[in-house]
PyMOL CGO cylinders between C-alpha atoms (Angstrom):
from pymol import cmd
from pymol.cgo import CYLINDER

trace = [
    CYLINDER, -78.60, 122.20, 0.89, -81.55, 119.75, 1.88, 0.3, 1, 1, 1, 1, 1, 1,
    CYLINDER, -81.55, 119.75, 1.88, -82.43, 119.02, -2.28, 0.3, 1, 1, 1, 1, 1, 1,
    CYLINDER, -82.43, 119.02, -2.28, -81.76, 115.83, -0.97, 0.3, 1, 1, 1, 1, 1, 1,
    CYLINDER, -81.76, 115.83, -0.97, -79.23, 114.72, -4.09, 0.3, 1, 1, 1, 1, 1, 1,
    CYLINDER, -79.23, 114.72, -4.09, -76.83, 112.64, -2.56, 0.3, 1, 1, 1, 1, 1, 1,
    CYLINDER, -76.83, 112.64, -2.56, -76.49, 109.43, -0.91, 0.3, 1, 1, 1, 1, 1, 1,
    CYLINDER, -76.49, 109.43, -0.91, -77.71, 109.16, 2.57, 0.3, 1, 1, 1, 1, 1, 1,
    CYLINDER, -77.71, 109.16, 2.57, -77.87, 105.87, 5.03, 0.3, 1, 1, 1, 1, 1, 1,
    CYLINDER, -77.87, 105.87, 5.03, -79.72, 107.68, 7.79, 0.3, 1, 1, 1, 1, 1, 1,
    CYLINDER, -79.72, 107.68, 7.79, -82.92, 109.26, 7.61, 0.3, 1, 1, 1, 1, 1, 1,
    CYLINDER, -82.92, 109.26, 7.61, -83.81, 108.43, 4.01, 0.3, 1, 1, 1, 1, 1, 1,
    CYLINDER, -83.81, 108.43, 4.01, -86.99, 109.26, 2.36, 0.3, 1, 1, 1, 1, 1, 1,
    CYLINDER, -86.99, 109.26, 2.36, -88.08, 106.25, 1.03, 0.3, 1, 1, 1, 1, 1, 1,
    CYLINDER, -88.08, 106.25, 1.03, -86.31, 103.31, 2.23, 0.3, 1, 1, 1, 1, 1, 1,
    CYLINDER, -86.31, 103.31, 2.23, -85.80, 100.22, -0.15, 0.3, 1, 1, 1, 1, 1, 1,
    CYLINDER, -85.80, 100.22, -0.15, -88.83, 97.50, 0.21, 0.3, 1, 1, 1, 1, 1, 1,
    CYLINDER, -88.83, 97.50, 0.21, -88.48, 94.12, 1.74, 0.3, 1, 1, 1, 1, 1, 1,
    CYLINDER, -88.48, 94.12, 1.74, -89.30, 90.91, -0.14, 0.3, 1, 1, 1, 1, 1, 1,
    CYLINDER, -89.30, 90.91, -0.14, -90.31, 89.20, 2.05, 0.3, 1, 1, 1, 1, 1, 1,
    CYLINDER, -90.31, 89.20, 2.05, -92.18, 86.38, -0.04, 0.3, 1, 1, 1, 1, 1, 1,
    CYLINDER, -92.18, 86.38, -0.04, -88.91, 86.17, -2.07, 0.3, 1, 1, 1, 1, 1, 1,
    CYLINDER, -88.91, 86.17, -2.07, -86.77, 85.45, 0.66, 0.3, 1, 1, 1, 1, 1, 1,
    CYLINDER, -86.77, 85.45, 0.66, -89.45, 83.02, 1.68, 0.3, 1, 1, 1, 1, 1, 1,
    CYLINDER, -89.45, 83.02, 1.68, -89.34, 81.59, -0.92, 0.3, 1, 1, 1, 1, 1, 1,
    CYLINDER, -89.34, 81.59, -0.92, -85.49, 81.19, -1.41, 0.3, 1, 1, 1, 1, 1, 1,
    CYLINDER, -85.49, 81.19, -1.41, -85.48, 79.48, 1.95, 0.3, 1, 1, 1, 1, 1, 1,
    CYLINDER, -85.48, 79.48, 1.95, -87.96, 76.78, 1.24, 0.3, 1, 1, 1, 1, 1, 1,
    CYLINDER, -87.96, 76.78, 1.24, -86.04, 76.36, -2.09, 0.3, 1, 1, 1, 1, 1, 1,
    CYLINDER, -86.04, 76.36, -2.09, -82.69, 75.77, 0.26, 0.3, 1, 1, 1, 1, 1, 1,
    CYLINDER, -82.69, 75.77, 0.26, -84.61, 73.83, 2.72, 0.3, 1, 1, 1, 1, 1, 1,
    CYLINDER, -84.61, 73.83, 2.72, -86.16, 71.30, -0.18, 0.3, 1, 1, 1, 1, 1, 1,
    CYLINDER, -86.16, 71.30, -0.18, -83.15, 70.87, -2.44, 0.3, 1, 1, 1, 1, 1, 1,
    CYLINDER, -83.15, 70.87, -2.44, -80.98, 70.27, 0.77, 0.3, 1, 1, 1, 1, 1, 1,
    CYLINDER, -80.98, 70.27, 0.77, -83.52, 67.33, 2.11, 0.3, 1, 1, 1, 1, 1, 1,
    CYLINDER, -83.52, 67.33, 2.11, -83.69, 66.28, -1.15, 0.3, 1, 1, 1, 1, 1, 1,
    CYLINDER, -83.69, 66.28, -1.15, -79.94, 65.44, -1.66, 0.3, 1, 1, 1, 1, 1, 1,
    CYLINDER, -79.94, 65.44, -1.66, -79.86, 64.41, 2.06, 0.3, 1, 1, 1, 1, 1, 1,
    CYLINDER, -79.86, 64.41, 2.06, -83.06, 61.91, 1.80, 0.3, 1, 1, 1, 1, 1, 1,
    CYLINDER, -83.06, 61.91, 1.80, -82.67, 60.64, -1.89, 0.3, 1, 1, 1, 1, 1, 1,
    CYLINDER, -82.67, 60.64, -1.89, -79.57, 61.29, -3.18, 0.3, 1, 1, 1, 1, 1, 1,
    CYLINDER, -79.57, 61.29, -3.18, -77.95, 60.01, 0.18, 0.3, 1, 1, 1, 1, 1, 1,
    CYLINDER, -77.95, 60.01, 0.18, -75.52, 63.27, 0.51, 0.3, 1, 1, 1, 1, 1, 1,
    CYLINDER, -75.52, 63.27, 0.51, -74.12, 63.37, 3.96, 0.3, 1, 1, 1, 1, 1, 1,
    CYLINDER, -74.12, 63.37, 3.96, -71.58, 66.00, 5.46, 0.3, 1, 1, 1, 1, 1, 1,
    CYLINDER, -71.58, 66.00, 5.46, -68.08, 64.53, 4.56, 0.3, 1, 1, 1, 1, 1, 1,
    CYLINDER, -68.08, 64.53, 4.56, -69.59, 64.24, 0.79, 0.3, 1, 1, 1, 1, 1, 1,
    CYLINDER, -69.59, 64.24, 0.79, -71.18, 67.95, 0.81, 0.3, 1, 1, 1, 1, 1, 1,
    CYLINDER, -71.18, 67.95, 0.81, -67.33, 69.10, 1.63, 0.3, 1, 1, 1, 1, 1, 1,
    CYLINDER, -67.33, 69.10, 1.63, -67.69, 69.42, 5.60, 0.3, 1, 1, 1, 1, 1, 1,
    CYLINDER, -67.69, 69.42, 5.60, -65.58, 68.00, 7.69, 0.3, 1, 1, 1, 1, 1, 1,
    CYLINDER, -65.58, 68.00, 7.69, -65.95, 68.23, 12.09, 0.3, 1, 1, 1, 1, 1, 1,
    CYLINDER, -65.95, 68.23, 12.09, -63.13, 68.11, 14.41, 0.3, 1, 1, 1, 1, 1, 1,
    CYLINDER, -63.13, 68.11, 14.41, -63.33, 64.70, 16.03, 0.3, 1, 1, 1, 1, 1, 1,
    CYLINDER, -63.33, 64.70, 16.03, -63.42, 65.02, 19.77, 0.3, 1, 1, 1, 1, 1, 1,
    CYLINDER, -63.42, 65.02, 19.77, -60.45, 63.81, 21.83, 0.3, 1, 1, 1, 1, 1, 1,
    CYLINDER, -60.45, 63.81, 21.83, -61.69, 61.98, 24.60, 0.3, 1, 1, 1, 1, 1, 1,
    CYLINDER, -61.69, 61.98, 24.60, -59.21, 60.81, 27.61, 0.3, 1, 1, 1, 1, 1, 1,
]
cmd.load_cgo(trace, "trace")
């Protein structure tokens, strides 16, 4: 049958629109509210919950 009725990854009819201005937007939302705690709020890495291997030197 080719009725088309069930679900398909490859070769579908109409594929599933990009945002692309919402993802754009999400990003500069990440980007600002991430300077914004770095720049004003003083936030740095150990505070945000990261932590980095120190190097070992010899």
């Amino acid at each position: 049958m080719t009725s088309g009725t069930g679900a398909t990854a490859l070769h579908a009819e109409h594929e599933h629109p990009r945002h692309l201005v919402g993802n754009v937007m999400r990003a500069i939302r990440v980007f600002a509210s991430t300077a914004f705690g770095v720049a004003v709020l003083g936030q740095s890495d150990e505070a945000a919950g990261v932590y980095r291997r120190k190097a070992v030197r010899p």
